[in-house]
N, C-alpha and C positions, 0 to 999 in steps of 0.2 A: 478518408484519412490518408496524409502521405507522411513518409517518414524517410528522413534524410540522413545520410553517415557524411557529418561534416569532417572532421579529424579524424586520428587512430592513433594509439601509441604503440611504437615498436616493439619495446618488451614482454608488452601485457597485452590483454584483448580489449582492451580500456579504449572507449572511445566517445565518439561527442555528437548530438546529431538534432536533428530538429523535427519534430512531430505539428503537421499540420489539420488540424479537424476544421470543421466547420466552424467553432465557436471558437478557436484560438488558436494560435501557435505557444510553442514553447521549447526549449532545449533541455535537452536529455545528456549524461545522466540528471535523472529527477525523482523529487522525492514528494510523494505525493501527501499531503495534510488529510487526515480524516473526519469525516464529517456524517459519523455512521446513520443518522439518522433525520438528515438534512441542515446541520448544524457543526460546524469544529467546537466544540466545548469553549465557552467564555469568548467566543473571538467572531467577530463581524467581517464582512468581505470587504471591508472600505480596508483594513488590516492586510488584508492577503495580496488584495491589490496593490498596496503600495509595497510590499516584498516582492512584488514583478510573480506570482507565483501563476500559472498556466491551467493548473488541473488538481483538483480533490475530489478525493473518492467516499461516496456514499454508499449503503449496503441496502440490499433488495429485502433480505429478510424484515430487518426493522423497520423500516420503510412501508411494508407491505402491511404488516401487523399496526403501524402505527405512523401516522392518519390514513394510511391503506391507499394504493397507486390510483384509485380511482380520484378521490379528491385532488390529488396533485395532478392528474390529467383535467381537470375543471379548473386548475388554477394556472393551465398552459406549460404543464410540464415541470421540472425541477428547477429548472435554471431561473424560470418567471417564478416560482413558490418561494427559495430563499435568495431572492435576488443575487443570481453568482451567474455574471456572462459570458464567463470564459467553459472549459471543460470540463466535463463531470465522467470520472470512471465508477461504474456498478457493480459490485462482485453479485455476484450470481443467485447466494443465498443458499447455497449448499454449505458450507462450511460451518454457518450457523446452524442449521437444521441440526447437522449430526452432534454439535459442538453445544449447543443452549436450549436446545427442547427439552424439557421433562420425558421427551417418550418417543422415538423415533419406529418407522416400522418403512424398512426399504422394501422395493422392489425392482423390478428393471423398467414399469411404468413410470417409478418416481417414488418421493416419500410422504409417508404420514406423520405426523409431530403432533406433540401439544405444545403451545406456545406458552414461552418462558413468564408471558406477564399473566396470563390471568387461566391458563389450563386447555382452555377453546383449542378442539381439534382443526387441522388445516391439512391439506394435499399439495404436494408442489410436485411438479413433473418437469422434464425440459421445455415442455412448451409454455408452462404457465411462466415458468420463468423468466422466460424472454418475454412472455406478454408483460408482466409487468414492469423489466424494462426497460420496452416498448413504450408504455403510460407514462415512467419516471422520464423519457427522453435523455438520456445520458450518452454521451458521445459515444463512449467503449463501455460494452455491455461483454461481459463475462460470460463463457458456454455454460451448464451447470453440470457440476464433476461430485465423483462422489470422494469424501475428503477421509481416510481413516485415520486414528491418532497412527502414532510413532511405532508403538511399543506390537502393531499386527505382525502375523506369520507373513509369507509371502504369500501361502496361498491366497490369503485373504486380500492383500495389496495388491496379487496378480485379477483378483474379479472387481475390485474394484476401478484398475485399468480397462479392463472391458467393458464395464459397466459406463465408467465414463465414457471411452470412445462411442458410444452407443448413443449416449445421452449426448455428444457433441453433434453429431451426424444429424439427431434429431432435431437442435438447437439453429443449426447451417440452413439444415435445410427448412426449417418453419421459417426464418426471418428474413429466406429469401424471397419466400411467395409474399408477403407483406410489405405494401406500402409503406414507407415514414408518416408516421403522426403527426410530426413537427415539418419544421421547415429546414433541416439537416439531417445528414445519415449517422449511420450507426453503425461500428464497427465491432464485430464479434472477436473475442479473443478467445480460445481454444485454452483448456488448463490442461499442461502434463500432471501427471501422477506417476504412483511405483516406490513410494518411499525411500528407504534408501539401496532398493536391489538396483546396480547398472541396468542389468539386461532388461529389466521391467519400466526402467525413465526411456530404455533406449525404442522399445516397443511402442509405450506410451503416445515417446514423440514422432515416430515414425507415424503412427495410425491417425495424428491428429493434424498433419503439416498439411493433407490438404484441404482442411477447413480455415486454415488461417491465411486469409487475405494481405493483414501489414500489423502483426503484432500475435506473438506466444506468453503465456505466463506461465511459470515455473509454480505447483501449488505443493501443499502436503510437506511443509519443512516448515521450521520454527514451531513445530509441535510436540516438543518433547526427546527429540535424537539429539545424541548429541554431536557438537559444533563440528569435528574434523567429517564427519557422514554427513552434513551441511554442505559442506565447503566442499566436498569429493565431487556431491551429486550435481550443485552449482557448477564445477568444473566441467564435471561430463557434459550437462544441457551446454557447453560452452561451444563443443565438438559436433554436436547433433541438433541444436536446433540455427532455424533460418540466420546467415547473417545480415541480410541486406532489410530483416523487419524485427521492430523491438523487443526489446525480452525483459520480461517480467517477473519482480522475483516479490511473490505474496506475503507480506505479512514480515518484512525483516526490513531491518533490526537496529540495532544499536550501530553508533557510529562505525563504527571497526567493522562490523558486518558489512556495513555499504560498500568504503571502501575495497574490502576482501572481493566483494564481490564484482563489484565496477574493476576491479583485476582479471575476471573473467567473464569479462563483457556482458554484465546486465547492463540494464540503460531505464527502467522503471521502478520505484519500493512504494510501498507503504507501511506503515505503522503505528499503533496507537502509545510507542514509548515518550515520544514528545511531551505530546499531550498529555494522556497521563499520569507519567512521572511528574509532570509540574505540579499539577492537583496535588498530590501528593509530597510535593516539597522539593523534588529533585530537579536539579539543575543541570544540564548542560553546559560544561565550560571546555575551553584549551586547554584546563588543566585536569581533567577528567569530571567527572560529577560531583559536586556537594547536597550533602540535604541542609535546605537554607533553615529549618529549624531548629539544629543543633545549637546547642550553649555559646560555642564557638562565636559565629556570627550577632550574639547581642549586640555589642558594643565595638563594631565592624561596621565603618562608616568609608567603605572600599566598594565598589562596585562591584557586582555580581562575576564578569569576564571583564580583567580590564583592555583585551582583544576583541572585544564584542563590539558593534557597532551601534545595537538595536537601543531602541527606546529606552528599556529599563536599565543598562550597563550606564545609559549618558545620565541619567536624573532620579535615579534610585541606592541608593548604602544598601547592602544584607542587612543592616540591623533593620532598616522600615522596611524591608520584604518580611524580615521573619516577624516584626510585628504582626504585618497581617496576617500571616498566617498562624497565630498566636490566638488575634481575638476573632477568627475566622471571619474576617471582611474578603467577601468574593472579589477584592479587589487583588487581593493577592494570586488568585489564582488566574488572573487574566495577565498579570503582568508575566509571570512566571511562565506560562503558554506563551504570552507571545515573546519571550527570551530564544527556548527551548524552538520550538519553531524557525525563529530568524538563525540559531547554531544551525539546524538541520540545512536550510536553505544555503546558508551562506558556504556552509563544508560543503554542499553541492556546486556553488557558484565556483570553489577555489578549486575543484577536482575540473572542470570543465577547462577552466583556464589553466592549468598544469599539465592536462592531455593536451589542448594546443601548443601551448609552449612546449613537449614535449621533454618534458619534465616529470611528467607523474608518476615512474615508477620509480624513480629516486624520492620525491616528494614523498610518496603513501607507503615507501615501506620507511620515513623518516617518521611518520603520523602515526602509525603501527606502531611504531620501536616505542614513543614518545606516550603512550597511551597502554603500554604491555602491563603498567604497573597496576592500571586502574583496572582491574578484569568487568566492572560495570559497563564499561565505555564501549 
């Protein structure tokens, strides 16, 4: 994997750049579509393809539990199992462990869970980790960290830093002895932890920089803290970790969170609000979010964003979205995803061309300002 710093903006640490794997290129900042268990909810890759999109992230845990990494290695890896030939990122499957087991029991070995669907006890340690995805073949494979909510002491944050540093060393060093499965490499990304204590993100990153080859992720936030101890700790990783390799901020967020953060130079996200929130009714627009099944929109024969480009804004009214989602036709919920999706992508696309035009920090505190009123956004 190579990773290029094409522009930079002078105000901010905002900047623009190009990630190359073996399965694809793509320009960063980017937002990655989720597809936790080989699948984006409602939406096919002939879809993703044509939004020019580079790379979606799948998760090890569910994955492993269900059809389990071995079948998808008999069916030549993840990319050949849901037809997707561009890049595939893997979180680790720690974050679920501690987050959706019925029963966790840590050690410095690794953990014991019950799994969330059916009870069945499992093991997962650094090394199984990486084996399986090693089996899943996913470009960027995730070290495995240990994730605590928001709300620990420090002590508990500060063994959990160790514990991870621990577990990364182990994760480096197994997937170096190891041939590729496939017929491309695999690029390990190192997770910081430390919640929201400085000196414990700054330790974190410190102990983990030299496991990381061309890509850091930023883990253990959007879990509960609240936004301005987000935004602190984002800052700090701004100072401390690599600048010349990507950075990765897990699991955030909402529009405004991107951009905040593409302020202090991240260049990777993921999230499942897109998505999600569509299922559920909520929209994505320029003008902050709507829920399309409100009263409102019956008899609202306006497009969804009339700034929107995608599919549904050109040939769809809110009043026959909220139909469907009325008489619950799954048709609704694909259009809805794929709106919410093409916003995500596209506020990507116009953040990239406003750091080169050298524009973006007037642009995104105008996006900010414009957006203060919607606190959803």
């Amino acid at each position: 994997m190579k990773f290029s710093i094409i522009s930079s903006d002078i105000n901010t640490s905002a900047r623009t750049g190009k990630i190359i794997t073996d399965n694809s290129s793509f320009e960063t900042p980017v937002f990655m579509p989720i597809g936790t268990s080989g699948a984006i909810k409602t939406i096919d890759p002939a879809f993703l393809e044509e939004l020019k999109i580079g790379i979606i992230l799948a998760n090890t845990y569910h994955l492993y539990l269900r059809p389990g990494h071995e079948l998808i290695h008999q069916a030549k890896g993840l990319h050949r199992f849901m037809n997707w030939k561009k890049s595939i990122l893997t979180d680790s499957g720690g974050y679920q462990v501690f987050s959706l087991s019925r029963l966790n029991k840590i050690s410095d070995e690794g953990v014991e869970f019950q799994s969330h669907i059916d009870g069945s006890f499992h093991f997962i340690s650094p090394e199984i980790s990486i084996e399986i995805q090693r089996y899943l073949g996913s470009d960027i494979i995730m070290a495995f960290d240990e994730c605590p909510p928001a709300n620990v002491d420090e002590n508990v944050a500060s063994k959990a830093v160790d514990r991870t540093s621990k577990w990364t060393r182990i994760c480096f060093d197994h997937i170096k002895t190891k041939d590729p499965l496939y017929s491309w490499n695999q690029t390990l990304f190192p997770i910081v932890q430390g919640g929201i204590f400085p000196h414990l993100r700054k330790q974190s990153a410190d102990s983990l920089v030299e496991f990381s080859t061309c890509g850091m992720a930023i883990g253990g936030l959007a879990v509960g803290e609240n936004k301005s101890s987000m935004f602190d700790t984002i800052s700090l990783m701004d100072e401390v970790l690599p600048k010349d390799q990507p950075r990765y901020l897990m699991g955030v967020g909402r529009p405004t969170d991107l951009i905040k953060a593409i302020r202090s130079g991240v260049d990777m996200f993921d999230c499942v609000l897109p998505t999600r929130n569509a299922r559920n009714g909520q929209l994505f627009t320029s003008s902050g979010i709507i829920n399309i099944t409100n009263s409102e929109h019956k008899n609202s024969f306006e497009a969804v964003d009339n700034n929107c480009r995608c599919y549904v804004c050109k040939n769809f009214s809110r009043a026959y979205l909220r139909h469907l989602f009325n008489i619950k036709e799954v048709l609704g919920l694909r259009l809805a995803t794929i709106h919410n999706l093409t916003y995500y992508n596209d506020l990507m696309v116009t953040v990239r061309e406003q750091i080169q035009l050298g524009e973006f920090d007037k642009w995104s505190n105008s996006y900010l300002s414009s957006m203060a009123h919607h606190e959803n956004m």
